[in-house]
C-alpha positions in Angstrom: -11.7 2.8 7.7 -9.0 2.0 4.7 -5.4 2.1 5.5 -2.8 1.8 3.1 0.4 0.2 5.1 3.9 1.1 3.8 7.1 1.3 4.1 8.2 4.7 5.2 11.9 4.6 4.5 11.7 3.4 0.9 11.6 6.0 -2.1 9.8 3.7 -4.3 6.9 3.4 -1.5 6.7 6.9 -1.0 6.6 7.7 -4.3 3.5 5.2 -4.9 1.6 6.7 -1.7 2.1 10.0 -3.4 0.6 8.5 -6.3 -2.7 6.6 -4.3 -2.7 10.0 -2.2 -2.9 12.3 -5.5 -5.1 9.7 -7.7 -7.6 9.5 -4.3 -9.8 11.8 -5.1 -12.4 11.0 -2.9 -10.0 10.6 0.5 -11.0 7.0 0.6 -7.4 6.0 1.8 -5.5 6.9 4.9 -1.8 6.2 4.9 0.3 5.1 7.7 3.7 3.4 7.8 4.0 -0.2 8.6 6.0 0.3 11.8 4.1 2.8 13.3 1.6 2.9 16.2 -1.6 3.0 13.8 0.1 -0.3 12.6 0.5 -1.8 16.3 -3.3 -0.5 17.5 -4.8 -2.7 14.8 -2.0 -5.5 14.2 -0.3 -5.6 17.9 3.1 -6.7 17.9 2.3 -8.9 14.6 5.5 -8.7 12.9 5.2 -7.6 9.3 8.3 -7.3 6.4 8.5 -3.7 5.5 8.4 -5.3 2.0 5.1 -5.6 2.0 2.2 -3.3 1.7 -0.5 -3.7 3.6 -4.1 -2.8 3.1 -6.7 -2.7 5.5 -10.1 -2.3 4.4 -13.5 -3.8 5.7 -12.1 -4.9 8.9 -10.1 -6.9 6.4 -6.4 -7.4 5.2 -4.9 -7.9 2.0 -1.1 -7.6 1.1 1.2 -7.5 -1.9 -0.5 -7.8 -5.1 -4.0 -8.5 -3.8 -3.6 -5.0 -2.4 -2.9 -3.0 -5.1 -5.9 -4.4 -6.9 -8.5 -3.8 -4.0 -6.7 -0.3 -4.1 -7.4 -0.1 -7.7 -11.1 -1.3 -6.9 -11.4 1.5 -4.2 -10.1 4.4 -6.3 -12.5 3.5 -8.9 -12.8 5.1 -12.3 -9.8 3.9 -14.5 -8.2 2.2 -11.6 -10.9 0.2 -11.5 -9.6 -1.5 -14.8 -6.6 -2.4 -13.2 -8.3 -5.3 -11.5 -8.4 -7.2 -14.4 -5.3 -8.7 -13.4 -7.1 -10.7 -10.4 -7.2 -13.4 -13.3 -3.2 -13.7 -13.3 -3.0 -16.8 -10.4 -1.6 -14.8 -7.1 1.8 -16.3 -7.0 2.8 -14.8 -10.3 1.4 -11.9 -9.5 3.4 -11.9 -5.7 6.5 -13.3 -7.8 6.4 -10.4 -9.5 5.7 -8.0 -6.4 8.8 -9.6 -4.8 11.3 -9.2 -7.1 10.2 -5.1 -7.3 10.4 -5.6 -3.6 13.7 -6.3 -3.7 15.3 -3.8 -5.3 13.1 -0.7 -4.1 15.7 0.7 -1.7 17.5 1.2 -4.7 15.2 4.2 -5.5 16.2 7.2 -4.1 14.3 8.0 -0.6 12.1 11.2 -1.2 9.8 12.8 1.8 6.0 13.4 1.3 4.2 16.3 2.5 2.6 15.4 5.6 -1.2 15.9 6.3 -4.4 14.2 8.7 -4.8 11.4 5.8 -1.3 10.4 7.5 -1.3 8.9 10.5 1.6 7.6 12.9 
């Protein structure tokens, strides 16, 4: 099973899980919001900062940037490119992934179309 964690109030999130949902071809991904009860059955009560997307994949977790490029990894094809950028050192990388962080409730909130690659 590989679950994309996200935050489901933020416009900029949703608009990348429309993107992963649309460029998934192959319905590797399943989607499910970071405070939600898909979250809590694998996690528990682990806190987690809604700033910080979460992938679960291989009975494994990565976050932030380390995410995105197993993402890019999964969704193959010219994704798969994308994971060149494992050779920038992580902290520049999660510098990077911060500071858009940061300011992504600044992008206007947008609601996806629901389906079962969604869960709760």
């Amino acid at each position: 099973m590989t679950i994309v964690f996200y935050d489901g109030d933020c416009g900029l999130c949703q608009r990348s899980i429309e993107f992963l949902y649309k460029a998934d071809k192959k319905k590797k991904l399943l989607f499910a919001p970071l405070n939600g009860t898909t979250y809590k059955q694998i996690y528990g009560a682990e806190p987690t900062p809604l700033t910080t997307v979460k992938l679960y994949y291989d009975k494994k977790t990565f976050e932030k940037s380390l995410a995105l490029l197993k993402i890019c990894l999964i969704l193959g094809g010219f994704y798969k490119i994308l994971y060149f950028f494992i050779i920038v050192p992580a902290f520049i990388r999660d510098f990077i992934y911060d500071q858009i962080a940061l300011k992504r409730k600044a992008f206007s909130c947008m609601l996806l179309t629901r389906d079962e690659r969604f869960l709760n």
